[in-house]
C-alpha positions, 0 to 999 in steps of 0.5 A: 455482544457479537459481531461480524467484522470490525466495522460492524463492531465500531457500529455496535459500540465495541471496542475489538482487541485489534482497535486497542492495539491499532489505538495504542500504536497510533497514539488515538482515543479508542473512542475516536478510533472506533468512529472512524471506523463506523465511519469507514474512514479507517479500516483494520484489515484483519481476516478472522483467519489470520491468527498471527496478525499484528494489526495496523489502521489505514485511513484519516488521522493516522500514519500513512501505511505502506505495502511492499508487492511481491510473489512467484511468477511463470519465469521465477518460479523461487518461492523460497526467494519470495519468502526470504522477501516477506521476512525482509520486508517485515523486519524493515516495518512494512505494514502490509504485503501483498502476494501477487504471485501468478504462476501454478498452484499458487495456494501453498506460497499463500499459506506461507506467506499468511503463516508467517506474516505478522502483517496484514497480507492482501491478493488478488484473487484475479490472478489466481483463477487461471491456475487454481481451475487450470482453464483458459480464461474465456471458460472460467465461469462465475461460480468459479471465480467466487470460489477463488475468492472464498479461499483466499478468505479461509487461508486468512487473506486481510484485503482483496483486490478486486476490480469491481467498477469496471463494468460494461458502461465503463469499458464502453468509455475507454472504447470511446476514449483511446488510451495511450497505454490502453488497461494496464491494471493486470486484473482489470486487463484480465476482466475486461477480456473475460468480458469481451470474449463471453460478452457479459457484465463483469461478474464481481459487479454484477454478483457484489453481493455475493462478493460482499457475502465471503467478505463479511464471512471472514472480515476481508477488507476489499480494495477495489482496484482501479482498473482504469488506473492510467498508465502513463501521464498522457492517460491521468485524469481521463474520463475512463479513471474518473467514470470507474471512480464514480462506480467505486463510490456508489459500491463503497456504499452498499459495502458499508451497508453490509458492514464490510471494509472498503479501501479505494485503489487509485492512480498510477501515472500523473503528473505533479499539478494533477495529484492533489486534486485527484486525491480530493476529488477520490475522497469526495466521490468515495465519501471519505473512504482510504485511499491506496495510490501505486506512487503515482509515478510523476514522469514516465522516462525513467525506468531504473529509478521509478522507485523515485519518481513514484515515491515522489509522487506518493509523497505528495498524494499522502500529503494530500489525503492519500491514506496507504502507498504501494511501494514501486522498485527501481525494477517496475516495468523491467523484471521481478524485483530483487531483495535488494529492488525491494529494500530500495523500494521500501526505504523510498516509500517509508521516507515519502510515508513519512515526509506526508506525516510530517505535512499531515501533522500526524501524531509523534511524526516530527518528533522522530525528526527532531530526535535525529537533529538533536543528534547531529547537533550532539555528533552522536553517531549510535543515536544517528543510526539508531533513529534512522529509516535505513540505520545499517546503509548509515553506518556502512557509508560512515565506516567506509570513510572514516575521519580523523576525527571521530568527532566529525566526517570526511566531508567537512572534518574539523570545519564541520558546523555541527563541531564548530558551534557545539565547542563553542557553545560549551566555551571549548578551544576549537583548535580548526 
C-alpha cells in the first residue's frame, strides 16, 4: 500500500521502517506507536530525501528530545567550524540539529550538514530567502518565498520552522499590547516586517495550503514557530503569545487534515510558576500535538550562564508535557556559541531531558540512574564514567586529583561512605 508521509501511513495501518526503528529504541508496541502517530501526538521527522537519517520520535510517552542550534553567520562566516559542531553534537547523542545558518548562499552548508547527519536536521527557511534571492526583504514576493521552502524540502530538511500564526490579527494584538522586548523571534521579526513594509497578510498563513503542499512532497514535519514567543519574563503569558497559540491549534488541524507532521514551538522566557500551565494550556489549544519549548529561561539577569537558567526551566516544561527542548549555551544573547558553548549547552539540556523522564515515568529512564547508583555504591569508577552524561569531564576531574586510596576521592578518602558501608557489609577491617 502507498503512502505520503508517515502520518498518513499510521493512518492507513502501515507500519513504516522508520516507526520500527523509533518502536525498538523507545521500547513502545509498533501498534501503540503507530496510533499516536495517526493521532498526531508523535511525530517521525524524517524527509524522503534524508537518506542518512536514523530516525527518532517526538511526542507523548516517549524520551524528551533535544536539539542543538547551530549555523554560519555574516560575522562567522567558518563552515568547517559549524561542521566540526554537527559532529560533536551527534557524538554527544543530540537528537536533532538545526542549521540557522543567515549569511550568503546558505545552500551548500545545508547539504552538508544534511550529507552527514545521521539525525534529523530542521531550518528555517525565513532565514535564507534574503540570501537565496539576493533581495531586500520588502521585494521578496510570495512565490519567492515558497521557493526557499521547496528546496530545503529536495536538500532533505526533516522539519521547518515556520512561523505560520502570526497574521495580520495577531500583529495587530502586540500593537494594542506593548512588549517590553517587542518580537524577538528572528523569523517572526522578519515576517512581521514583510508585512508592514507591503501591507499584506503573512503569506505562510494566507497560502497554508500551498505550504502544506511541498510538505506532504517530501514529508517535511512543520514546526510552527511561535513568533510571539515572549522574550523576557514580564512579556510571558500575554495576550499576544496566547492569541498566536490559538491560530497554531486551528493550523494543526488542517495540517493533520493533509496528513502532515505538525510540531508546536513555545516559549521562550517565563517565570517558574508559569510554565506548567503553559504547557497545559499549549497541549489543550493544540489538540495534543509535540510541543518544542526554547528553555524557557526562568530569570532574565543571567547571561553567561543562560544554558542553566533555561535548562531549568526545560526541565520543568518536559516534566510537564513538553515533548523536544532546544538547547541554550551559556553564549545566548552574547555571540555564536563555541564548540566548547555548545558542548556545555548540550550536557545541560540532556540532564533536564532526562531529570523530566524521570518525572515522566518514561520507560528505562530510571533504570540508567539506578545503574550509576549501584556503582557508587560498588566504588566502580570505569562503570561511573561509562553510564555518565558527560564520562570524559568525569574522568578528567577524578584524575586531576587522584586519592590515596583508589578506593575513594579526595573528597572524603578513607571516611568515604560509600567504603565505609560496603566493608562493613562485606565484614571487612575497615582500618579509617
Amino acid at each position: 500500500m502507498n503512502y505520503t508521509t508517515q502520518m498518513d501511513a499510521a493512518k492507513k495501518g502501515i507500519v513504516t521502517k522508520e516507526m520500527k526503528i523509533v518502536s525498538q529504541k523507545e521500547g513502545i508496541r509498533e501498534e501503540r506507536l503507530r496510533e499516536l502517530i495517526a493521532e498526531g501526538k508523535v511525530v517521525i521527522p524524517a524527509n524522503k530525501n534524508h537518506k542518512g537519517l536514523n530516525p527518532e520520535g517526538v511526542g507523548e510517552g516517549l524520551r524528551t528530545k533535544i536539539n542543538v542550534n547551530l549555523g554560519i553567520s555574516k560575522d562567522c562566516a567558518d563552515m568547517e567550524k559549524e561542521l566540526d559542531k554537527v559532529k560533536t553534537a551527534i557524538k554527544m547523542k543530540a537528537e536533532a540539529i538545526m542549521d540557522l545558518s543567515n549569511y550568503g548562499k546558505t545552500e551548500h552548508m545545508r547539504k552538508e550538514v544534511i550529507n552527514i547527519s545521521t539525525v534529523m536536521v530542521g531550518t528555517v527557511p525565513m532565514y535564507d530567502a534574503i540570501g537565496f534571492h539576493d533581495k531586500n526583504l520588502k521585494d521578496i514576493t510570495v512565490d519567492e518565498f515558497f521557493k526557499v521552502v521547496e528546496k530545503h524540502g529536495e536538500d532533505g530538511v526533516d522539519f521547518i520552522t515556520i512561523h505560520a500564526g502570526m497574521n495580520r490579527e495577531t500583529a495587530e494584538t502586540i500593537k494594542r499590547n506593548p512588549r517590553l522586548t517587542n518580537i524577538v523571534s528572528r523569523g517572526g521579526s522578519l515576517l512581521f516586517a514583510w508585512m508592514e513594509l507591503n501591507n499584506k497578510e503573512n503569506p505562510f498563513y494566507e497560502h497554508y495550503d500551498r505550504l502544506l503542499d511541498i510538505c506532504e512532497k517530501y514529508d517535511i514535519t512543520i514546526s510552527l514557530g511561535d513568533a510571539m514567543r515572549p522574550g523576557s519574563i514580564k512579556d510571558a503569558s500575554d495576550a499576544s503569545q496566547i492569541k498566536e497559540l490559538i491560530t497554531l491549534g486551528e493550523l494543526t488541524k488542517r495540517a493533520w487534515e493533509r496528513n502532515v507532521q505538525v510540531m508546536v514551538e513555545g516559549p521562550g522566557h517565563m517565570p517558574l510558576n508559569e510554565i506548567q500551565a503553559n504547557m497545559l494550556l499549549e497541549k489543550k489549544l493544540c489538540h495534543g500535538a509535540p510541543f518544542y519549548v526554547l528553555g524557557p529561561l526562568v530569570t532574565d539577569v543571567a547571561p553567561g550562564y543562560d544554558h542553566i537558567t533555561a535548562a531549568i526551566g526545560g526541565a520543568i516544561a518536559a516534566s510537564s508535557g513538553a515533548d523536544f527542548l532546544c538547547y541554550v549555551t551559556p553564549a545566548e544573547h552574547l555571540r555564536l556559541p563555541s564548540l566548547e558553548d555548545m558542548k556545555e549547552g548540550i550536557v545541560a539540556f540532556k540532564i533536564a531531558a532526562h531529570a523530566a523522564d524521570i518525572a515522566k515515568g518514561i520507560n528505562g529512564a530510571k533504570a540508567w540512574d539506578n545503574a550509576m547508583s549501584k556503582a557508587r555504591a560498588d566504588l566502580d569508577w570505569d562503570t561511573m564514567f561509562s553510564l555518565a552524561i558527560d564520562g570524559e569531564k568525569a574522568k578528567r576531574y577524578r584524575d586531576e586529583s587522584l586519592p590515596e586510596h583508589t578506593d575513594s576521592c579526595t573528597m572524603c578518602g578513607k571516611m568515604c561512605s560509600m567504603r565505609t558501608m560496603k566493608k562493613i557489609l562485606n565484614n571487612e577491617d575497615l582500618n579509617i
